[in-house]
DOTORNU-869647 format. One record per residue (C-alpha): residue in one letter; y, x, z. Coordinates in Angstrom, 3 decimals. Example, Ala and Ser with C-alpha at 12.3 -4.5 7.8 and 13.67 -1.06 7.14 Angstrom:
BEGIN
pt residuo A	Y -4.500	X 12.300	Z 7.800
pt residuo S	Y -1.060	X 13.670	Z 7.140
This chain:
BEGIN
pt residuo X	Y 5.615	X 17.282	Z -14.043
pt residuo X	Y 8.816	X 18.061	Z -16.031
pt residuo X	Y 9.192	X 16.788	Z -19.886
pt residuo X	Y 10.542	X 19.408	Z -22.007
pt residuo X	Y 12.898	X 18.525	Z -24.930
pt residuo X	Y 14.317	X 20.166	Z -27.459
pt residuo X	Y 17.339	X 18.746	Z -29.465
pt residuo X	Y 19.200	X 20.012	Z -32.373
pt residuo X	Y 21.544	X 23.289	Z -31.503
pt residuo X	Y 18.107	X 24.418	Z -29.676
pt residuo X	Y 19.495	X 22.806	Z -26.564
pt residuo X	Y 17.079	X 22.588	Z -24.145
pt residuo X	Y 16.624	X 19.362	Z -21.804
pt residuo X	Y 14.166	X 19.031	Z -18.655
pt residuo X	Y 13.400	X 15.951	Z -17.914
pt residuo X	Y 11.600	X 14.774	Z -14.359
pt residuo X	Y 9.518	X 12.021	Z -15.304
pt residuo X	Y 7.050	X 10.429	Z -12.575
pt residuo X	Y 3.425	X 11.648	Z -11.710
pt residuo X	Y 0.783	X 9.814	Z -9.537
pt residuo X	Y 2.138	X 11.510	Z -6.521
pt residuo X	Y 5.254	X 9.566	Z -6.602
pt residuo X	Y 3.423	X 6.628	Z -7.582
pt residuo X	Y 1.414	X 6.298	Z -4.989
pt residuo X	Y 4.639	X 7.484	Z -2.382
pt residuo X	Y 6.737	X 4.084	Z -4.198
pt residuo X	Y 3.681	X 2.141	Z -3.895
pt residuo X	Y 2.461	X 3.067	Z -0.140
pt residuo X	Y 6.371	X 3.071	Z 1.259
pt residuo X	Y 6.832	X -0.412	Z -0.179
pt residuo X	Y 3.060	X -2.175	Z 1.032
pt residuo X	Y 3.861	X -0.277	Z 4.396
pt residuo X	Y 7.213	X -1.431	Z 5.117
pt residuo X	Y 6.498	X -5.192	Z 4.013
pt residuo X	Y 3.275	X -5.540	Z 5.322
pt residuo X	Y 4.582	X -3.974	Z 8.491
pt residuo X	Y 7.259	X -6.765	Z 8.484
pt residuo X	Y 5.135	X -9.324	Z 7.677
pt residuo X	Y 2.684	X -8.333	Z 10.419
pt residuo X	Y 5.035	X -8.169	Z 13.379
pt residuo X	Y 6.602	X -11.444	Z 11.792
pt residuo X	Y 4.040	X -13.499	Z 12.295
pt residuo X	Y 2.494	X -11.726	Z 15.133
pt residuo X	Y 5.622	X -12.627	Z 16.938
pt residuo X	Y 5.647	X -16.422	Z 15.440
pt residuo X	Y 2.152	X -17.291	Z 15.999
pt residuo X	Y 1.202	X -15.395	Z 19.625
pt residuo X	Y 4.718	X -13.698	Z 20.711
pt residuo X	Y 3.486	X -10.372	Z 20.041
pt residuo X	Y 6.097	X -7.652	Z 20.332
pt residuo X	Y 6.565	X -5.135	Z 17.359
pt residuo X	Y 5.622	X -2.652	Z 20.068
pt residuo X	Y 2.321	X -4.316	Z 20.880
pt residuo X	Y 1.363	X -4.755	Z 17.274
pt residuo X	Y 1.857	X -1.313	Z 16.235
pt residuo X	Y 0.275	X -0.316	Z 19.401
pt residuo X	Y -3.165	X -2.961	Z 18.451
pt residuo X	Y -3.430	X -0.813	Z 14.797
pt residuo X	Y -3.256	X 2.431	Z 17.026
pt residuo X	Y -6.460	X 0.742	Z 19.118
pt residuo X	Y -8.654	X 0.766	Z 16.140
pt residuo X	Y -8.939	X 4.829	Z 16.998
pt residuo X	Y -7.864	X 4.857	Z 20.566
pt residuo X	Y -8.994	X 1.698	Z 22.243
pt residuo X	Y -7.999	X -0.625	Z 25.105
pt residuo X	Y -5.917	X 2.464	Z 25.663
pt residuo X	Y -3.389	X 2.073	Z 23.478
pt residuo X	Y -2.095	X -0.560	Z 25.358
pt residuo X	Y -0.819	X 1.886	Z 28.284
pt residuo X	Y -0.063	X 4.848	Z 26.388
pt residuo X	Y 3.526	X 3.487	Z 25.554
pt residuo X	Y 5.470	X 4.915	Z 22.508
pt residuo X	Y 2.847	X 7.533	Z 22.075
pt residuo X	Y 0.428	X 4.670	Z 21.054
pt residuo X	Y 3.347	X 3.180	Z 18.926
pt residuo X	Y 3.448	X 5.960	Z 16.936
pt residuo X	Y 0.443	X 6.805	Z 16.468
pt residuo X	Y 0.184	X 2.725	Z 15.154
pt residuo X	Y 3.074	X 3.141	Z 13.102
pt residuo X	Y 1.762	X 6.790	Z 11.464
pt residuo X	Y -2.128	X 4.957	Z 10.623
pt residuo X	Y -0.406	X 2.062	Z 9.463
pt residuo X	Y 1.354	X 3.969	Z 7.070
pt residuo X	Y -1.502	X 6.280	Z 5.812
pt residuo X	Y -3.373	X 3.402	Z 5.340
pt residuo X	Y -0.849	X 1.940	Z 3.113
pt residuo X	Y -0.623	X 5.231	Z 1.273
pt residuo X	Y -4.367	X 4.832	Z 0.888
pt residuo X	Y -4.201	X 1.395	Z -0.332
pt residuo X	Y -1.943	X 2.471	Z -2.898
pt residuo X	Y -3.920	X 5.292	Z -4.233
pt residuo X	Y -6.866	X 3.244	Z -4.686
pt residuo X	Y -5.107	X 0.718	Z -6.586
pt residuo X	Y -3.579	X 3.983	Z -8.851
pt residuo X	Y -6.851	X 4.625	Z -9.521
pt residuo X	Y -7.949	X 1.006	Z -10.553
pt residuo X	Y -4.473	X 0.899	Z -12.756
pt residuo X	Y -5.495	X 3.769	Z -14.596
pt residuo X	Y -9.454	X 2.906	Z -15.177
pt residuo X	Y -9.380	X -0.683	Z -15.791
pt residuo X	Y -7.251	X -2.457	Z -19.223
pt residuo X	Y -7.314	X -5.643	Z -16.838
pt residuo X	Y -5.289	X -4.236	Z -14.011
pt residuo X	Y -2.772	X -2.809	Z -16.433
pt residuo X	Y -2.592	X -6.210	Z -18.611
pt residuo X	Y -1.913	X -8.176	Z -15.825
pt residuo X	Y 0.060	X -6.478	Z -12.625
pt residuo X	Y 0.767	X -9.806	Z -11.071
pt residuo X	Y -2.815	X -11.342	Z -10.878
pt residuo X	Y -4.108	X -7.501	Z -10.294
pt residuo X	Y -1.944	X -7.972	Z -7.256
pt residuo X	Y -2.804	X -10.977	Z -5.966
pt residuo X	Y -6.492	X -10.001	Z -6.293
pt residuo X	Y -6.246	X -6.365	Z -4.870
pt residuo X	Y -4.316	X -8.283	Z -1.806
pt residuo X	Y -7.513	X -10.511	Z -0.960
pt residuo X	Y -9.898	X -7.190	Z -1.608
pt residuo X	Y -7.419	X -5.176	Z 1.043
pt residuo X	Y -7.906	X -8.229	Z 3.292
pt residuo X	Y -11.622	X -8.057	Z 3.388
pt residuo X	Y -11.766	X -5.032	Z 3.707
pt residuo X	Y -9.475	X -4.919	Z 6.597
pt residuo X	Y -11.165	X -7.459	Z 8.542
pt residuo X	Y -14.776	X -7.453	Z 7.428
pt residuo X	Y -15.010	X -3.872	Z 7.775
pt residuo X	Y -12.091	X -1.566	Z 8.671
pt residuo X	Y -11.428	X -3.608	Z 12.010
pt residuo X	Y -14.690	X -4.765	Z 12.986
pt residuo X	Y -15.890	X -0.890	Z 12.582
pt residuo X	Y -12.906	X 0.108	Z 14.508
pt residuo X	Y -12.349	X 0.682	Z 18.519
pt residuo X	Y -10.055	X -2.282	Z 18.298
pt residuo X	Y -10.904	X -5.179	Z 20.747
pt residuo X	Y -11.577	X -7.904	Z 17.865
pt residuo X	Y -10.853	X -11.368	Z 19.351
pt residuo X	Y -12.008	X -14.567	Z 18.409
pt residuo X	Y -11.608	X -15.914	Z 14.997
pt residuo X	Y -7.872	X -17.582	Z 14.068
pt residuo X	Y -7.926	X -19.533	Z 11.123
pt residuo X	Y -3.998	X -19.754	Z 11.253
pt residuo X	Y -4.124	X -15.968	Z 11.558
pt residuo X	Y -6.988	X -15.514	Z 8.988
pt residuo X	Y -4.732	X -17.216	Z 6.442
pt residuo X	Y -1.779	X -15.892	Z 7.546
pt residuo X	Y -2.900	X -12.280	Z 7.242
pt residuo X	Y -4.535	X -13.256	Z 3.805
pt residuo X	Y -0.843	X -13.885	Z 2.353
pt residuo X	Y 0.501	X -10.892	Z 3.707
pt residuo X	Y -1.570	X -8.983	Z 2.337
pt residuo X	Y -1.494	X -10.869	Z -1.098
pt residuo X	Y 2.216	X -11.123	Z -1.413
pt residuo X	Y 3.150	X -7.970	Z 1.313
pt residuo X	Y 0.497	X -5.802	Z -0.158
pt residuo X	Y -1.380	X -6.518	Z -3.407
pt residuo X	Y 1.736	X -7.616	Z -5.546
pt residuo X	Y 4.245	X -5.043	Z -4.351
pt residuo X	Y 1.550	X -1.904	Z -4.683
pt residuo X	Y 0.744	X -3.549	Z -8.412
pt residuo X	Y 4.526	X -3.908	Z -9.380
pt residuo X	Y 5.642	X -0.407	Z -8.051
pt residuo X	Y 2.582	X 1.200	Z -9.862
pt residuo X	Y 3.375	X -0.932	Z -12.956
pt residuo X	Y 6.930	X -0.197	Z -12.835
pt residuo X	Y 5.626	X 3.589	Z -12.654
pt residuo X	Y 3.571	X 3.823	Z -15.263
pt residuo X	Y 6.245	X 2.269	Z -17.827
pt residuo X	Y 8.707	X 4.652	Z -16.567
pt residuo X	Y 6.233	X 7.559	Z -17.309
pt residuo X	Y 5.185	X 5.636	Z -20.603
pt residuo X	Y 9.541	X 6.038	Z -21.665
pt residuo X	Y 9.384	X 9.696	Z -20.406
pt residuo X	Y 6.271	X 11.099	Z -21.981
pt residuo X	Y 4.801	X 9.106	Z -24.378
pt residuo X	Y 2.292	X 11.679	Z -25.826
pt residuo X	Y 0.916	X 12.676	Z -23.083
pt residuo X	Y 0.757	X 8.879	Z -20.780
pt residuo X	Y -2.901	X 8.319	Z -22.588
pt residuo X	Y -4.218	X 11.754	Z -21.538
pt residuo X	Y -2.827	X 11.318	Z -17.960
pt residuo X	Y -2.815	X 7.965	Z -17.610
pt residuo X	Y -6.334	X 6.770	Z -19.386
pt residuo X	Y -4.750	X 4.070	Z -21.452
């Protein structure tokens, strides 16, 4: 969406200022990446998982046991769902932003929040529903994998979308409430 401006001398100024698309593209690139890092972090910390066999367990949840021996195939098909989900995540909380006065008030807490929702969903439903072999409970890993996605996930997707909308806000301010539902 372009702003069009017109200033004295009829000079006319187009200005790019930033739609949901790219929103959701700041939002899902940052929760991917750090969550991502995060993961293979403390995957490596806690069981001395490989990046490769991490990316290769979120390719399991659609392939199976046979991600394992599929090799960078598997890796990349990890790597792609890992980042669609993000992408997802992200567009989800977009739509939250721009429905609810509380998520917009209050990006930080938002955040925190929408990183303990992603988290149950992830692992009381996503996973479990998956073709992923699910092993036993980890407490360790269970609250490991809660702050991930709190601080990794919830705060970065609320700040990027924040940042965002305020940019958008500067840029078109006439039309950020029809867009925007503020």
């Amino acid at each position: 969406m372009a702003n069009l401006l017109v200033y004295p001398g009829n000079r006319l100024i187009v200005r790019r200022s930033p739609t949901f698309i790219k929103a959701i593209l700041l939002a899902g690139v940052a929760a991917c990446v750090l969550q991502l890092t995060g993961m293979v972090l403390v995957s490596w910390l806690a069981r001395e998982r490989t990046p490769m066999e991490v990316l290769q367990f979120v390719a399991s949840g659609i392939c199976g046991a046979n991600a394992f021996t599929e090799g960078a195939r598997s890796v990349v098909a990890g790597l792609f769902l890992h980042c669609m989900f993000s992408l997802v995540v992200a567009a989800v909380y977009l739509t939250a932003y721009s429905l609810f006065r509380f998520v917009r008030r209050h990006p930080f807490r938002s955040g925190l929040l929408y990183g303990v929702i992603t988290w149950l969903v992830m692992y009381g439903a996503v996973i479990p529903l998956s073709h992923a072999t699910v092993q036993a409970p980890d407490p360790l890993m269970g609250m490991l994998t809660l702050l991930i996605n709190m601080l990794m996930v919830g705060i970065p997707v609320a700040l990027a979308t924040h940042f965002t909308y305020e940019v958008h806000k500067r840029h078109a301010p006439d039309i950020t409430e029809l867009i925007w539902h503020t």
